[in-house]
N, C-alpha and C positions, 0 to 999 in steps of 0.2 A: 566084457567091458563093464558090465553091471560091478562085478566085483571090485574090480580096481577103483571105482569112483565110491563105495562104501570105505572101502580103506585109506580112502582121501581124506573124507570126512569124519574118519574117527582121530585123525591126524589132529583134526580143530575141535576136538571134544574140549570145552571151558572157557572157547575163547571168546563169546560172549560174557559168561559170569565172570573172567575177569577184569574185561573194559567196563562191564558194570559198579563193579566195584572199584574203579578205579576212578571211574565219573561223579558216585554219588556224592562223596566229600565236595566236589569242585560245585556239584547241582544245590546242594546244600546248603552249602555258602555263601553262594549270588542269594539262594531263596530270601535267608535270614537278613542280610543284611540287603534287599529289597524290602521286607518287613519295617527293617529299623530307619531306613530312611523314609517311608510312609507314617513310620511313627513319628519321625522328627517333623513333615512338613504337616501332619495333625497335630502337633502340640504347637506349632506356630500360627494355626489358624484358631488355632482356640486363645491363644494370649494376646491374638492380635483381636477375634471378637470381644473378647475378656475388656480390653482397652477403649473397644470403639461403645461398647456398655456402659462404662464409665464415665466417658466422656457424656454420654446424653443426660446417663441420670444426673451428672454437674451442671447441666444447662437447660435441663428440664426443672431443677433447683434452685439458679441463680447461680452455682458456684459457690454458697453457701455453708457447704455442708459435705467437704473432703473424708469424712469417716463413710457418710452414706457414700458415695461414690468406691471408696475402697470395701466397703461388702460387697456392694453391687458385683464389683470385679473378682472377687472370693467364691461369693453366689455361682455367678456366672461360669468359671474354671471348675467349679464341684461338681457339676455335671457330666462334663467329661470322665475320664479313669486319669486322670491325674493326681499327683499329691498336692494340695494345695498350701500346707506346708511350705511350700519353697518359694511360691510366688511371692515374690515384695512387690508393693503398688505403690505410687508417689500421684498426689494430684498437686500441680503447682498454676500461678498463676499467671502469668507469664509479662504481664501490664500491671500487676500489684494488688488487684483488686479483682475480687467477684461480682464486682456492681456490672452491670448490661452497660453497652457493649466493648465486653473487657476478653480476650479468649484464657481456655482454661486446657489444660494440656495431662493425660492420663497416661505413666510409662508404668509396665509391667515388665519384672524380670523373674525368668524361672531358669531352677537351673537343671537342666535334662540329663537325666544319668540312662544311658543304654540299658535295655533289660536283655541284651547277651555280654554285659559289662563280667557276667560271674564265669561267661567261656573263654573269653579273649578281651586281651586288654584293648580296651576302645576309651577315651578322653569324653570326659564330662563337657557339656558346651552351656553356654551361657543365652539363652534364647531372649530376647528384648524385641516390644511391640509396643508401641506407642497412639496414641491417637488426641485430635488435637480437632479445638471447633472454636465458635465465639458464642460467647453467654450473650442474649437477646433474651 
């Protein structure tokens, strides 16, 4: 009996190694682009702090003073591993005026390029964070 049940199992000599191998592509896959999507919803929480930065250092200023506000938001993105580079900042006034109390409105756009962009073709996306207060 012994015997016949070793010559069973040499019948399945590989056939783990090659469902192994036939998994790690698929395990691979999900991993990377579980990565890329935790990179994408970290690059939105940084352009959306990026904004809400901006917004205070304008109303901590009067609104006054839209160059200080867009370092601020430079400043602020640098920190992170992003290219800062590609962020555009707009501070507008949204009432005409920076005099108190007028609101002042901070939009950041970056444009997110995938970094498994050089394995597989994957589409650039355009990431926008705003934030928005009243000068007082």
């Amino acid at each position: 009996m012994r015997r016949h049940l070793r010559s069973r199992w040499r019948d399945e000599n590989g056939q783990s190694l090659l469902e192994t191998a036939l998994m790690i592509p698929l395990i691979f896959t999900v991993v990377f682009w579980v990565f890329e999507l935790g990179w994408l919803l970290f690059t939105y929480a940084v352009m959306a702090n990026a904004a809400n930065e901006g917004v205070r250092y304008a109303i901590v200023h009067s609104g006054g003073d839209p160059g200080g506000a867009q370092t601020t938001v430079q400043n602020f993105a640098s920190t992170s591993l992003h290219d800062i580079s590609a962020i555009s900042t707009s501070v507008t006034f949204p009432d005409g005026s920076a005099e108190p109390p007028s609101r002042v409105r901070v939009a950041v756009t970056y444009t997110y390029v995938p970094y498994l962009s050089n394995f597989i073709t994957t589409p650039t996306l355009h990431t926008y964070a705003e934030g928005r207060m009243v000068v007082q």
